[in-house]
C-alpha positions in Angstrom: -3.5 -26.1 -5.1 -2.4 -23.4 -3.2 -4.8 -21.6 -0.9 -6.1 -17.8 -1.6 -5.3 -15.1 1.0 -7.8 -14.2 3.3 -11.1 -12.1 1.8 -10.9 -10.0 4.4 -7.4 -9.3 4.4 -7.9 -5.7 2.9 -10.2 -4.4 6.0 -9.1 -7.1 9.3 -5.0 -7.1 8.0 -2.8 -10.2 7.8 -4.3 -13.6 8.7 -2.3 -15.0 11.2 -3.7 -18.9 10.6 -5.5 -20.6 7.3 -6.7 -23.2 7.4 -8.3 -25.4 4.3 -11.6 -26.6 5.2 -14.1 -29.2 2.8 -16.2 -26.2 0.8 -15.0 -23.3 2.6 -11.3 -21.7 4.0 -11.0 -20.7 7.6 -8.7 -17.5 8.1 -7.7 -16.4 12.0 -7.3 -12.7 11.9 -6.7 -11.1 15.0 -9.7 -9.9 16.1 -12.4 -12.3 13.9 -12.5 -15.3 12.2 -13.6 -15.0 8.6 -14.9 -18.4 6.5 -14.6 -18.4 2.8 -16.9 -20.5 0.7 -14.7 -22.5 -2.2 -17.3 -25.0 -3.1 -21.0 -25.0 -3.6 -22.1 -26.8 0.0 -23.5 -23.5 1.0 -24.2 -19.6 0.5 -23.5 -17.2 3.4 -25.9 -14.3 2.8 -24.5 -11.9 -0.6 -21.3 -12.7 -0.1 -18.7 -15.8 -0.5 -17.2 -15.4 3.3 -18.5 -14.7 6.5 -16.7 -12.5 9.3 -17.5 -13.4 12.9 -15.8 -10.9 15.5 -14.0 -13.1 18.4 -16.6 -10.6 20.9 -19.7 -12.5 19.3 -18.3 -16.3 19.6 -19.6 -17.6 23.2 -18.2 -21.2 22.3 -16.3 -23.3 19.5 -16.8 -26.7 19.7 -14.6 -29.2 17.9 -15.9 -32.9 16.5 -13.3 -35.2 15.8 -13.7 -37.4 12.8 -15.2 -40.6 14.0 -16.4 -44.2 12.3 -19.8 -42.4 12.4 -19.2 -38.2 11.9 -16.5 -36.6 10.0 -15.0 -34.1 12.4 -15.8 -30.5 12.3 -15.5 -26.8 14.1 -18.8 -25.1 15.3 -18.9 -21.3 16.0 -22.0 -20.6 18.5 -22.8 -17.2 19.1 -23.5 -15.6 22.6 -27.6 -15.8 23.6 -28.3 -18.4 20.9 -28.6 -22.1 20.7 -28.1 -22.0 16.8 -24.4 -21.7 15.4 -23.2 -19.6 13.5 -21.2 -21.2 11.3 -19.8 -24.8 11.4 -16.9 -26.5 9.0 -15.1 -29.0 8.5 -11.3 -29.0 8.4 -9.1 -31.0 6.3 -5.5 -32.1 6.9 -3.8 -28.7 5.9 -3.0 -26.0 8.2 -0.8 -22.5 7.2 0.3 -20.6 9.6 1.5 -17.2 8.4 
């Protein structure tokens, strides 16, 4: 299956990376990240996908897949411990 253009594309422009992610889609525009919920592993707020301007990520941190994790982006916002947003990526990468 192909993947879907960014939900965001209409207001932030062209993605410049997508990448396919287990229950979600993770577009790089070029000012914000936005994820894109495919499956039912979780609801972000109203909507299907979440936009997270660059200015508000203080840290991403990657897990690679291990014997015990699967691997995994984090988004942490700046003056919180909690994350943002976390998902995990599968093999399949588009740049655009």
């Amino acid at each position: 299956a192909q993947m879907q253009l960014s939900p965001a594309r209409e207001f932030l422009g062209m993605e410049r990376y997508a990448i396919d992610c287990c229950g979600a889609n993770l577009y790089v525009h070029d000012h914000a990240v936005v994820i894109d919920k495919t499956g039912g592993l979780w609801i972000v707020e109203d909507n299907n996908f979440k936009v997270i301007p660059f200015k508000s990520i203080a840290a991403i941190q990657v897990k690679l897949q291990s014997t015990i994790i699967n691997g995994y982006l984090e988004f942490k916002p700046a003056n919180s411990p909690l994350p943002l947003a976390a998902v995990r990526p599968n093999r399949r990468v588009k740049t655009v």
